[in-house]
N, C-alpha and C positions, 0 to 999 in steps of 0.2 A: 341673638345674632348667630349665624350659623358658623358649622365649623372651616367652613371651606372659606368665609367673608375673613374668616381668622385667620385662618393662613394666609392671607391674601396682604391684607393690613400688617400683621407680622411683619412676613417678608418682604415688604415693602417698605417700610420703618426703618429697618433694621439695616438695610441698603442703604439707604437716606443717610441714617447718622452716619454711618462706617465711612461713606462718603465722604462726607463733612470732618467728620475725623480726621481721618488722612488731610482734608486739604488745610485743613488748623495746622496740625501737625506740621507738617511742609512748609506752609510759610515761615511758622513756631521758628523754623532749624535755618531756614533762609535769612530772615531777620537778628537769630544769635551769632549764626557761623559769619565770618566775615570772607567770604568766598569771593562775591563780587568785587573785593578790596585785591584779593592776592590776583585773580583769574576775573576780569573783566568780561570778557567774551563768555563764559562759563554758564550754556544751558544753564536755567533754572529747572526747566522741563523733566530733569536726569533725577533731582531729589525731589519732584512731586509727584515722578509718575513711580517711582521707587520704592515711595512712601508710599502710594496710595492703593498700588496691586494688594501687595501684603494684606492691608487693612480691610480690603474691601471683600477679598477671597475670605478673610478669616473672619468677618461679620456675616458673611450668608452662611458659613459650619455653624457660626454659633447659634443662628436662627434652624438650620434644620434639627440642630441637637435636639433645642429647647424645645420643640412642636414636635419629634419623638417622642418626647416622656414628660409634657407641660406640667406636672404633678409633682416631678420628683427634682428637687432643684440642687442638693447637694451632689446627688447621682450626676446630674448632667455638670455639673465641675469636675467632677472627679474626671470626668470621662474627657473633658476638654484638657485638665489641666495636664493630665499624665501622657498623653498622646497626640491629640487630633488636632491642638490649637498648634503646638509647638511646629508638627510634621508642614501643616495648613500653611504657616506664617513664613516656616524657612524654605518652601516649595513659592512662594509667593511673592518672599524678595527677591530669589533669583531670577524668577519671572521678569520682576520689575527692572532689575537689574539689565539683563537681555532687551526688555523694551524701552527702558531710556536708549540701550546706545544706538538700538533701529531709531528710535524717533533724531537719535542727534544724526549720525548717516543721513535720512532723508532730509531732513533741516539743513545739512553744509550741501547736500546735492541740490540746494534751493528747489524742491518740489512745494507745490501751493500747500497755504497752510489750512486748509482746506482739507484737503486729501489726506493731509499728515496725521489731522485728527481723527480722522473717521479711519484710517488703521490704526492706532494706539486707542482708541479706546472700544475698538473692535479686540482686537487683543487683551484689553485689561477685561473683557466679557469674557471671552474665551479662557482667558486663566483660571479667572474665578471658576468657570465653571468645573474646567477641570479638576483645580482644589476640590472642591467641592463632593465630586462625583468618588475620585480617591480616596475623600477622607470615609464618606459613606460605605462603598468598602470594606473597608479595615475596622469596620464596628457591627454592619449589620447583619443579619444572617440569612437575609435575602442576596448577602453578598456572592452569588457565585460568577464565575466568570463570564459567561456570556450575560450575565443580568450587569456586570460592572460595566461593560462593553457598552451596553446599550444604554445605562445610565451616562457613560462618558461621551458618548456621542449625544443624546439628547441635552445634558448640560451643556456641552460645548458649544454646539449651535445655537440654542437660544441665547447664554452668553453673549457670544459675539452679535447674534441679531439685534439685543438689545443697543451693545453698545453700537451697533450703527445708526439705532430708532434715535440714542440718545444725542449723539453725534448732531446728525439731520435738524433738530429739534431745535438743538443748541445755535447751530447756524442761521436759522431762519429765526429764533427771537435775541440774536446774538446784539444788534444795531441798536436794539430800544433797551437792554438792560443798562449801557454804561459801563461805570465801577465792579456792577455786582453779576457782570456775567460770567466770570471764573466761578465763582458763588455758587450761582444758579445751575452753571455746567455739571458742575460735579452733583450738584442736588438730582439733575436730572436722571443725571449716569446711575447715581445709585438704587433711585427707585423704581427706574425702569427695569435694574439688571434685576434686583429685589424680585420684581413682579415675575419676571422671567422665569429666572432659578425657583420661583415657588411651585408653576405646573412643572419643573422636569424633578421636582422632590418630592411631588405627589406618589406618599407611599402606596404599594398594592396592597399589603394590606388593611385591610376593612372594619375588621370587628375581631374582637379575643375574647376569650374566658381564660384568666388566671384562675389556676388552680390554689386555694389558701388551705387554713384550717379544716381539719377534719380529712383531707387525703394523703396525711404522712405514710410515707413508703412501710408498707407488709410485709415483714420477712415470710416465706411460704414458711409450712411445719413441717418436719423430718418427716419422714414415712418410714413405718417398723418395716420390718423382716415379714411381721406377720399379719399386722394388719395396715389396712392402706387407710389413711390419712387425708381427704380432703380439703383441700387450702379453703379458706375463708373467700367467701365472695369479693371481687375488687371494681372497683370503678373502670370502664373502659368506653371506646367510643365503637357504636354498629353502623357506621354512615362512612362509606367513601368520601365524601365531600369533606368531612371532619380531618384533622390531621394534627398533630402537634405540633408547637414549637418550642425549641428546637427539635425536630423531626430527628437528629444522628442516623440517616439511615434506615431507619427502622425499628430501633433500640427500643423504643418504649412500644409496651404491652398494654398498659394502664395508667389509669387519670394519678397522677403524683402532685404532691405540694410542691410549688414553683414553675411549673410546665402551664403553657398555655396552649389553648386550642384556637385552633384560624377557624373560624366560622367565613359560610361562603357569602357573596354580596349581595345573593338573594334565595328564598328557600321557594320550596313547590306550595300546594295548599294547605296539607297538615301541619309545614312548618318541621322546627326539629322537637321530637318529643323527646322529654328529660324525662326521666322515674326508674321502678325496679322494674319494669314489666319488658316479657321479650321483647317487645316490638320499640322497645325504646333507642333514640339515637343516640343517648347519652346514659350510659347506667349508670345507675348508685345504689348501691344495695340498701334495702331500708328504707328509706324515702318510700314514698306513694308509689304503685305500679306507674299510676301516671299523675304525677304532680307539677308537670308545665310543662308549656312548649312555647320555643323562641320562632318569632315571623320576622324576615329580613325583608324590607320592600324600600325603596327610594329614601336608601339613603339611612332607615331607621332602623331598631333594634325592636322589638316588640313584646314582652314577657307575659302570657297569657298563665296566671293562676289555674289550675284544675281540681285544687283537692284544699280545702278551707284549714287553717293552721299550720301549713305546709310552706311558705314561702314568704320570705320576707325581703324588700329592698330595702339598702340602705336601714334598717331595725324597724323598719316597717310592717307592718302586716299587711300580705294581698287580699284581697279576699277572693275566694271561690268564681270565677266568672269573669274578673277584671283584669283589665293588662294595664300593660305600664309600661312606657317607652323609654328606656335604658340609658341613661349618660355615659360621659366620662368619666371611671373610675369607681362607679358605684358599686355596694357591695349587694350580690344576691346568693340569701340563706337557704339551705333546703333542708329542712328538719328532719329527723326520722319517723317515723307513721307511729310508734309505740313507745317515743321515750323523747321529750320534750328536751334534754339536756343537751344529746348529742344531734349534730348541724355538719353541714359540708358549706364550704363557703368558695364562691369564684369572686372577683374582681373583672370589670366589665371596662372594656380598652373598646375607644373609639377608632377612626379614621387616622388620628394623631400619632399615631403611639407604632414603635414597632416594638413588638411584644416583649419582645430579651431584654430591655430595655431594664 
């Protein structure tokens, strides 16, 4: 299955329930509170749409989290629990809060109920999205401000487009469900908004190479008075296209343990060559002059072997001539040409993932 079928499925699921949640929930608090005993007249509409903002903004964070860093699953708690769910959830009632009292407004100005829905859940689109695009933000390091900009406007739109697809939807199979077309309503709501919010969270970044073992940071050596001192060879990138992240500006010189490299979406004919040799676009001292090279084309990752005992995926051995199409998270070894003990190692980040992650 591929990875885009994955995000798709995801965050459409994950819609789905958050949905469904909410409208559990909601009724859950309508059936215990005795509200309709003290307050007859008293919207119901005010605690399900109240309820259901919240829930439904904070299920599509929780889906973009987890398709960041699908791997690392303590990390993405952490990251929910300390910030992004709480910010998410309390942006999200007040939301819901503000849209219950439009929807009750519209409701005592007897506008059709018709109309009433397809702005409330035009709106509960639009929240989410915005949730959504905010919480992104405040975590990723693509987050600069014209990129938040454009994220919040592409979530927002889609958002609300969906909730009017679902809306629409909801109206036209509304007669034949019965019982279960509140049910169904919120079913719709959420997997469409799901599908929505999945292209406006389609990360730009592509491909990475984390840096692991074997690139721990070089102190340079002092240089005398009298004689000059040569720093040891370090790992670095010779490719404009290449860049780190996080980039700080400019800050880093060389390839470091924990830093990852943005690889581009697609490379030329030779591809990027790894090794010690000038012409390489990735150097490692030690390693083979030329001990591989990566080919980026539709969507893949492509590791071509060049030098036999030199490269290993995943504790693999390449062998000399053959490639091998890269997954998520896999690890690839690059030996030294003279001394079988010492290895540089990357970790290899797909489509999913943004790197800092």
């Amino acid at each position: 299955m591929s990875d885009s079928l994955n995000r798709v499925i995801f965050y459409t699921a994950i819609g789905a329930v958050s949905a469904l949640l909410s409208w559990s929930i909601s009724h859950l608090l309508i059936d215990i509170l005795p509200i309709q005993y003290f307050l007859p007249n008293f919207p119901l509409e005010i605690i399900i749409l109240t309820i259901a903002t919240p829930i439904i903004a904070a299920g599509i964070v929780v889906a973009e989290v987890f398709l960041s860093n699908p791997t690392r699953i303590k990390a993405n708690w952490r990251v929910l629990s300390r910030s992004s769910l709480k910010a998410v959830f309390t942006f999200g009632l007040i939301a819901g809060l503000i849209l219950s009292l439009l929807n009750w407004l519209l409701t005592a100005s007897q506008w059709p109920s018709i109309l009433i829905r397809l702005i409330s859940w035009a709106l509960i689109g639009s929240f989410a999205g915005i949730a959504e695009s905010l919480s992104w933000g405040t975590r990723s390091i693509e987050g600069s401000k014209a990129r938040i900009q454009q994220r919040i406007i592409q979530s927002t739109g889609l958002g609300t487009g969906s909730g009017l697809v679902a809306a629409v939807f909801y109206e036209i199979f509304r007669p034949v469900l019965g019982w279960y077309d509140e049910f169904f309503g919120f079913l719709l709501l959420g997997s469409i908004l799901g599908l929505a919010l999945c292209f406006a969270a389609s990360p730009s970044y592509h491909f990475a190479l984390r840096a692991g073992q074997g690139f721990e940071a070089v102190k340079p050596k002092p240089r005398g008075r009298t004689t000059q001192l040569l720093d040891p060879p370090r790992p670095e990138l010779n490719n404009p296209d290449l860049k780190f992240i996080p980039d700080n500006d400019g800050m880093y010189e060389h390839i470091e343990e924990g830093l990852s490299i943005q690889l581009p979406t697609t490379t030329p004919q030779r591809g990027i060559q790894i090794g010690s040799g000038n012409n390489s676009d990735i150097y490692i001292p030690h390693i083979p002059e030329d001990c591989a090279v990566l080919s980026i084309r539709n969507g893949n990752v492509e590791l071509r072997c060049r030098c036999e005992k030199s490269v290993q995926v995943q504790r693999q051995w390449v062998s000399q001539g053959r490639k091998v199409t890269l997954r998520h998270n896999q690890m690839v070894t690059l030996y030294h040409e003279s001394d079988c003990d010492k290895f540089y190692r990357f970790i290899f980040y797909n489509r999913f993932l943004d790197p800092q992650a």
